[in-house]
C-alpha positions as CSV (number, residue, x, y, z in Angstrom):
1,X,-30.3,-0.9,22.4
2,X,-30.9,2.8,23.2
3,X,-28.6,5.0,21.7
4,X,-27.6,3.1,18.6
5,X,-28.2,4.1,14.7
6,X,-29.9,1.9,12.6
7,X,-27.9,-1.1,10.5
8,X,-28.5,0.9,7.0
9,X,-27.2,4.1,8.6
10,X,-23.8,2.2,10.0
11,X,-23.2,0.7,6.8
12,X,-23.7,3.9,4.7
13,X,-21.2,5.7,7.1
14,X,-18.4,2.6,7.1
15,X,-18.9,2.4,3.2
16,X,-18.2,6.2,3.0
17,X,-15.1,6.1,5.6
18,X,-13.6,3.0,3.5
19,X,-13.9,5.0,0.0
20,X,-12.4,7.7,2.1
21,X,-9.2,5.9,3.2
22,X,-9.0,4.4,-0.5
23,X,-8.6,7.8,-1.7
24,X,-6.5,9.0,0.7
25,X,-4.2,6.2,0.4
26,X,-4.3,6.9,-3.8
27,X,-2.7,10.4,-3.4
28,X,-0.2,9.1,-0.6
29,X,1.2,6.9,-3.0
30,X,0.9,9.1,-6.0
31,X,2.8,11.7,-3.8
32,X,5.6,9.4,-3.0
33,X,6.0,8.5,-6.8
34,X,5.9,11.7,-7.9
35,X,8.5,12.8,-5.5
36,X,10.6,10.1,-6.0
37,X,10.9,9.1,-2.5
38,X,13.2,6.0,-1.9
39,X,11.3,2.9,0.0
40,X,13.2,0.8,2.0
41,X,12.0,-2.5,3.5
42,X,12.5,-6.4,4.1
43,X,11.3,-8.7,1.5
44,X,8.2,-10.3,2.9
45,X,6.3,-12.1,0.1
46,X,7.7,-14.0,-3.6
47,X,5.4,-14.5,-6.5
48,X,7.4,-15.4,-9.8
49,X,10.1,-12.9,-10.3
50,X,8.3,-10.5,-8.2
51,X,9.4,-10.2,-4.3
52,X,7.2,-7.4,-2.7
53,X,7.7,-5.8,0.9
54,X,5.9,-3.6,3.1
55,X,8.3,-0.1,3.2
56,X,9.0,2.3,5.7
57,X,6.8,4.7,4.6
58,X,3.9,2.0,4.8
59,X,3.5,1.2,1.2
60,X,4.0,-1.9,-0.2
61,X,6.7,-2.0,-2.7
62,X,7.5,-4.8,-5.3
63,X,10.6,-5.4,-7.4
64,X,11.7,-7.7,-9.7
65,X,14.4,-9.4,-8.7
66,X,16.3,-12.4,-7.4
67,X,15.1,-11.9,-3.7
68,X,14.4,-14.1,-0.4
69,X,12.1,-13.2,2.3
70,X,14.1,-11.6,5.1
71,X,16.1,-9.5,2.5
72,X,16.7,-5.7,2.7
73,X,15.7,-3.8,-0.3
74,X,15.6,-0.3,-1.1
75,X,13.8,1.4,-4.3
76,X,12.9,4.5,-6.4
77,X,9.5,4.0,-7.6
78,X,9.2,4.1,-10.9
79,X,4.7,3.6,-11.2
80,X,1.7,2.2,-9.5
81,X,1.8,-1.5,-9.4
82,X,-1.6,-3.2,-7.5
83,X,-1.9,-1.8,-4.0
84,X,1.4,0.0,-4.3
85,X,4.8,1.2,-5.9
86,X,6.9,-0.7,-8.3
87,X,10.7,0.0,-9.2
């Protein structure tokens, strides 16, 4: 079609735009541990002793603890854990 950049091109400029949002998503969450911000959200996923939940600041926060999905939990992060904060 007229108009339209070749499949190499598109790929180089969606590969550079997901490293880009990687990044930026790296310092969001290093920001929010280093400030100390609290994370509040409803338990959504159990694996072991770990329940994890998507917060209100969009991270995904893990804690161990007895917890079942639908339950309110609120932390301080205390480090990086996978794609997000851990208590």
């Amino acid at each position: 079609m007229p108009g339209q950049i070749n499949g190499s091109l598109a790929q180089e400029r969606s590969n550079l735009l997901i490293n880009m949002a990687e990044e930026l998503k790296k310092r969001y969450r290093h920001k929010l541990l280093e400030e100390r911000v609290s994370l509040k959200g409803v338990v959504d996923n159990l694996e072991g002793d770990m329940a994890s939940f998507l917060s209100d600041h969009y991270i995904r926060g893990y804690v161990r603890r007895k917890a079942v999905p639908g339950d309110l939990v609120s932390i301080v992060p205390g480090s990086l854990h996978s794609d997000g904060l851990i208590q």
